[in-house]
GUNUDREN-378557 format. One record per residue (C-alpha): x, y, z; chain. Coordinates in steps of 0.05 Angstrom, whole numbers, plus 32768, in hexadecimal, padded with zeros to 4 digits. Example, Ala and Ser with C-alpha at 12.3 -4.5 7.8 and 13.67 -1.06 7.14 Angstrom:
<rs>
<<80F6, 7FA6, 809C>, "A">;
<<8111, 7FEB, 808F>, "A">;
</rs>
This chain:
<rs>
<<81B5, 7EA3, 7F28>, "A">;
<<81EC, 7EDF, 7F26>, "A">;
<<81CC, 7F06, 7F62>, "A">;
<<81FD, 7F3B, 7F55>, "A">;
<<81EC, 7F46, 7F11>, "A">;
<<819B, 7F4E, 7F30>, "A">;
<<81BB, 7F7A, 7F63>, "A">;
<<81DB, 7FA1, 7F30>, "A">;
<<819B, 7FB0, 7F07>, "A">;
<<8174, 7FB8, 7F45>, "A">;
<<819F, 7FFB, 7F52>, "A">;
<<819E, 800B, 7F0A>, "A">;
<<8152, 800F, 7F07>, "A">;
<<8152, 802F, 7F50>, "A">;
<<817D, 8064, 7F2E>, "A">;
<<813D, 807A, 7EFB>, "A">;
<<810F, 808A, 7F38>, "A">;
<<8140, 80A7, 7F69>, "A">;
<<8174, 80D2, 7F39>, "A">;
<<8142, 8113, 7F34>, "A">;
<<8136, 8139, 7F76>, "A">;
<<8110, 817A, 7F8F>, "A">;
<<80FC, 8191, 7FCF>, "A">;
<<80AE, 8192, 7FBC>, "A">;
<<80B8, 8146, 7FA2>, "A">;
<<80E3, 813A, 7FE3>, "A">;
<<80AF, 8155, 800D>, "A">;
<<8079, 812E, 7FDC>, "A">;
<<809A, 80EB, 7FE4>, "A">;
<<809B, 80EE, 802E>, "A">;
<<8053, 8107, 803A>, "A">;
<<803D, 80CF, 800F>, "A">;
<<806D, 80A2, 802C>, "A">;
<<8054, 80AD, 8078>, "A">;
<<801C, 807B, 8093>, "A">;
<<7FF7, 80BB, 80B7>, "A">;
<<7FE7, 80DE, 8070>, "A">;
<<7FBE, 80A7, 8068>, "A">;
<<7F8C, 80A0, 80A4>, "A">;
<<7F5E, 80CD, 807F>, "A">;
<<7F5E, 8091, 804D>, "A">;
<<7F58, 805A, 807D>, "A">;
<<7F1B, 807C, 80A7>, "A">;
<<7EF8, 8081, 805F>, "A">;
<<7F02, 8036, 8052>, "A">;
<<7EE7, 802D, 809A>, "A">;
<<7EB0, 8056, 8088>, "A">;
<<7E9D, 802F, 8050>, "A">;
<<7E9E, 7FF6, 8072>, "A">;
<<7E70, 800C, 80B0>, "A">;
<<7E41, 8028, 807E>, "A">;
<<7E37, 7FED, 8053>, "A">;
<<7E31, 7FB1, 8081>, "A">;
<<7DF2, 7FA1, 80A8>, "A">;
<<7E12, 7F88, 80F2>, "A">;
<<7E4B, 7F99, 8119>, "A">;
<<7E59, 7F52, 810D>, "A">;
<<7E5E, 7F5B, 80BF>, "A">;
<<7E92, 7F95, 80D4>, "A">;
<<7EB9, 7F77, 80FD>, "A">;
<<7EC2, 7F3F, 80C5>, "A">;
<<7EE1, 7F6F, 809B>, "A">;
<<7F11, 7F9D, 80C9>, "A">;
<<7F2A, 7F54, 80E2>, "A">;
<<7F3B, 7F40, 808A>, "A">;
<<7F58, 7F7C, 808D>, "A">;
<<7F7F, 7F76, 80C8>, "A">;
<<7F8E, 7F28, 80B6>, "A">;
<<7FAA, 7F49, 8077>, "A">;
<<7FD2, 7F87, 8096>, "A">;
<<7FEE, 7F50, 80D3>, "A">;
<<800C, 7F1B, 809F>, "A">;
<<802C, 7F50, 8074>, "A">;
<<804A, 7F75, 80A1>, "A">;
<<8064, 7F3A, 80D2>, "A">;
<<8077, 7F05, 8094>, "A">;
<<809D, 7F41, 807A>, "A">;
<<80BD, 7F61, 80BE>, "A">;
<<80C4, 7F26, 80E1>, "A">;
<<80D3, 7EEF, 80AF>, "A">;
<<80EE, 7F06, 806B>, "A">;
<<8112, 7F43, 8085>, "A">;
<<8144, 7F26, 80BC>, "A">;
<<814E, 7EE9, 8089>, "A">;
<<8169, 7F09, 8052>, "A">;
<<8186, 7F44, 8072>, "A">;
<<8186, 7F6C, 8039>, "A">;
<<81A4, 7FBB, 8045>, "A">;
<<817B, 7FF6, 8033>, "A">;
<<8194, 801A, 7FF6>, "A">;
<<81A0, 805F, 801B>, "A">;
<<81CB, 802C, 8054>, "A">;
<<81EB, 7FFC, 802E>, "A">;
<<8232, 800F, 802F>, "A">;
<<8248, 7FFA, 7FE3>, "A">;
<<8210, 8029, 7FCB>, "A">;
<<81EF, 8062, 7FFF>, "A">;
<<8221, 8091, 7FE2>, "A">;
<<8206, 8088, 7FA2>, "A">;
<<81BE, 8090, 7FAA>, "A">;
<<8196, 80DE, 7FC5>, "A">;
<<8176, 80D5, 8009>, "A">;
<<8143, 8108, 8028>, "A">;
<<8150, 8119, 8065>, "A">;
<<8177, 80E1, 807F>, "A">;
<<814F, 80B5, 807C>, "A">;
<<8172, 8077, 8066>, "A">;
<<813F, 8042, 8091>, "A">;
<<8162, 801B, 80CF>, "A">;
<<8144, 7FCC, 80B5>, "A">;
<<814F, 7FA6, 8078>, "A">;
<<8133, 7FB4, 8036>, "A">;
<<811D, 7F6E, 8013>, "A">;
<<80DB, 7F77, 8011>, "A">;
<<80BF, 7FB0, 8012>, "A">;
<<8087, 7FB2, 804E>, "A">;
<<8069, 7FEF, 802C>, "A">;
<<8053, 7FC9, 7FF7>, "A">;
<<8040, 7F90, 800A>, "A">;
<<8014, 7FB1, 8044>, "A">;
<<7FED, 7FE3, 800F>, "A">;
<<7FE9, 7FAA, 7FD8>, "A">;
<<7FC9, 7F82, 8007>, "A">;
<<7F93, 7FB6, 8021>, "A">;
<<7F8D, 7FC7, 7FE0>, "A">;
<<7F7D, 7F8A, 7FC5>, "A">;
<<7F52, 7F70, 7FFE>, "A">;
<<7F28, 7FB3, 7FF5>, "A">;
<<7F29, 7F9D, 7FA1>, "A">;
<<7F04, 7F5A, 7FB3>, "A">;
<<7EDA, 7F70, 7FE4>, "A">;
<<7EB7, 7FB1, 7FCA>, "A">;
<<7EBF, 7F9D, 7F7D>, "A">;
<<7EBD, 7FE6, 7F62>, "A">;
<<7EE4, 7FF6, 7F28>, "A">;
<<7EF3, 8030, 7F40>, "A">;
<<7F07, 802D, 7F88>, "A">;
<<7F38, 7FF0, 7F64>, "A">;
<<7F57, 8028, 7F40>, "A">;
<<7F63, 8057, 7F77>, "A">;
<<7F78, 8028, 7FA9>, "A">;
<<7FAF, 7FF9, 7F7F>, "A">;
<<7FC5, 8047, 7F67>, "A">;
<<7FCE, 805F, 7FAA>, "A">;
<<7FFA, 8015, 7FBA>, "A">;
<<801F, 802C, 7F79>, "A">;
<<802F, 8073, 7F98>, "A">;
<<804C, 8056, 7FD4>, "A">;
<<8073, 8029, 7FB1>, "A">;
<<8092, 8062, 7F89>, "A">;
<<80A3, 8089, 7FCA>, "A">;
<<80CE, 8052, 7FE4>, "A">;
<<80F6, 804F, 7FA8>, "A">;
<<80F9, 809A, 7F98>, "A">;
<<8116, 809B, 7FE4>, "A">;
<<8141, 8067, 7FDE>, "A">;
<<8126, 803A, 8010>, "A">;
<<811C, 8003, 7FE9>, "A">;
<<8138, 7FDB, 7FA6>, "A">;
<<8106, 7FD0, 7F6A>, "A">;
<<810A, 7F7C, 7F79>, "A">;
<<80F1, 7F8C, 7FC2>, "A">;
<<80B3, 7FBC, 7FB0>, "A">;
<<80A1, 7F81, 7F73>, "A">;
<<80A8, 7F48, 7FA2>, "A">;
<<8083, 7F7B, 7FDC>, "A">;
<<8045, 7F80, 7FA5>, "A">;
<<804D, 7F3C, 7F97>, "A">;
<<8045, 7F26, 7FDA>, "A">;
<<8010, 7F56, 7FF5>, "A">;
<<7FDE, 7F48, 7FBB>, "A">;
<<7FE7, 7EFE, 7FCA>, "A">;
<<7FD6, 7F04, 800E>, "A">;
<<7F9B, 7F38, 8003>, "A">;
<<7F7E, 7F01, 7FD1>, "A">;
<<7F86, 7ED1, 800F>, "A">;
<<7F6F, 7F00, 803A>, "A">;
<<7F34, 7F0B, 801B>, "A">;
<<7F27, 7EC4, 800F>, "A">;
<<7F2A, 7EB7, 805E>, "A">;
<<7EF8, 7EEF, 8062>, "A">;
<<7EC5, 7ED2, 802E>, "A">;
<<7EC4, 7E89, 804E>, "A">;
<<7EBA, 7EB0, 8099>, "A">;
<<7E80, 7EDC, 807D>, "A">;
<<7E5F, 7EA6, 8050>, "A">;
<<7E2B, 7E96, 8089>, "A">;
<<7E24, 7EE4, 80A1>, "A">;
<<7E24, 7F07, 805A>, "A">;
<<7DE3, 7F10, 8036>, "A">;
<<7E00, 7EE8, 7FFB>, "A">;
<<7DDE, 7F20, 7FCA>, "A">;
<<7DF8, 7F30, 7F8A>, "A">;
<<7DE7, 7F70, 7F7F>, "A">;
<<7DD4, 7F82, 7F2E>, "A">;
<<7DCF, 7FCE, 7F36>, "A">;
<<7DF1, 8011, 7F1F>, "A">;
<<7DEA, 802D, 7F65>, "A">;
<<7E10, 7FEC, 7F90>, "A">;
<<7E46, 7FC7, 7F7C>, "A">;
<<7E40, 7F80, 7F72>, "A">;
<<7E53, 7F6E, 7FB9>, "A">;
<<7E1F, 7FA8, 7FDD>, "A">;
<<7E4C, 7FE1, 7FDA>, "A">;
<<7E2A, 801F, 7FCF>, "A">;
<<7E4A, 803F, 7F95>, "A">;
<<7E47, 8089, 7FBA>, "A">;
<<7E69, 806E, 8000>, "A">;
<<7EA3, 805C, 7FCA>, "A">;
<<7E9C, 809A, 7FA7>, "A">;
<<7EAD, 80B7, 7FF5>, "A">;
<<7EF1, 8085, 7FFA>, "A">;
<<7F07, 80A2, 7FB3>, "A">;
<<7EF6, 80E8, 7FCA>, "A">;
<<7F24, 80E9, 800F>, "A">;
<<7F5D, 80C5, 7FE3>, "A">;
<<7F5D, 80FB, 7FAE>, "A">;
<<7F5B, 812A, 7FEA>, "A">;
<<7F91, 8109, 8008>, "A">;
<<7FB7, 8117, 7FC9>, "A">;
<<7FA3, 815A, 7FC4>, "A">;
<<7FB9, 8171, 8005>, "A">;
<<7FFA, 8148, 8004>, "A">;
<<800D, 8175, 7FC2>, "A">;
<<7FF2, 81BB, 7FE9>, "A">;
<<801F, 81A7, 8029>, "A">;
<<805F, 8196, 7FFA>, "A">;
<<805C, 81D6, 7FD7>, "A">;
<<804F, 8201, 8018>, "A">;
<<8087, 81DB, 8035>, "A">;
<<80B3, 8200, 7FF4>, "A">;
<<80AB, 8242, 800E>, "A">;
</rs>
């Protein structure tokens, strides 16, 4: 395989999301970017969790899938892939940070191959998929992995091949995650499958995820309020 030649359409396609810059997408990209925008999010998901399962010890199931899910994305790809291949950042790579539009310096002090960011939110997301089965809170939640995908590229922190193999990675270990989950729970769960317009197939009340979609549009929302404040 010509790694160059992969190297050398991994900056082209970089190019398409990072050429065009403002200061209310700068400010955008890095409110969306930034773990602590989304707390609002993550309380919801708690919420929704908390509200739908009978015992502390059905809870405490799912926060630990979760964290299971969170712990081997983010140490596999810190700790392992990373250091191994050693991979610069675009904005610090010296053949090519002159070439690409950073925001505020900030050109990330690690490697780039893969992308944490997306592996961490494509495996939430896809635990969450499996667990509540709502069409809806699918949606939302792979769309918000999608938008912070985009931010690393648009801020040059990442190549194209390390966000694909970061989604590629982060659903496979949400699937796994997931699966852990469901053989933990078989003897706790209620085993119920749930035929009704107000619950989703797994006991999700549709409204508690109607509350999860709500804070994540919100989220949005106010993201888009603080970046054009931030204009002025």
């Amino acid at each position: 395989m010509d790694f160059q030649a992969v190297n050398d359409i991994d900056r082209s396609i970089l190019g398409v999301f990072n050429d065009n810059h403002s200061l209310f997408f700068d400010t955008l990209m890095v409110t969306l970017t930034s773990g602590l925008t989304w707390v609002p999010l993550y309380v919801a998901l708690l919420f929704l969790v908390m509200k739908n399962n009978e015992t502390m010890e059905q809870v405490f199931m799912v926060v630990a899938g979760c964290a299971l899910c969170f712990c081997m994305t983010e140490l596999i790809t810190e700790g392992i892939v990373k250091p191994t291949f050693a991979r610069p950042r675009p904005g610090s790579d010296p053949e090519w940070m002159q070439m690409v539009h950073v925001v505020n310096d900030r050109r990330g002090s690690d490697y780039s191959f893969f992308s944490a960011h997306a592996s961490n939110t494509f495996g939430i997301s896809m635990f969450f998929c499996l667990l509540v089965r709502n069409r809806v809170l699918s949606l939302l939640m792979i769309s918000w992995a999608l938008v912070n995908c985009y931010t690393r590229l648009y801020l040059a922190m990442h190549y194209p091949t390390d966000i694909l193999m970061g989604i590629i990675f982060g659903s496979v270990v949400g699937i796994l995650a997931y699966f852990v989950y469901w053989l933990a729970t078989r003897k706790i769960n209620r085993g119920q499958h749930y035929i009704s317009s107000q619950y989703t197939s797994t006991g999700y009340n549709v409204s508690d995820v109607d509350v999860v979609a709500s804070v994540l549009v919100a989220s949005y929302a106010l993201a888009i309020i603080y970046s054009l404040l931030m204009q002025g």
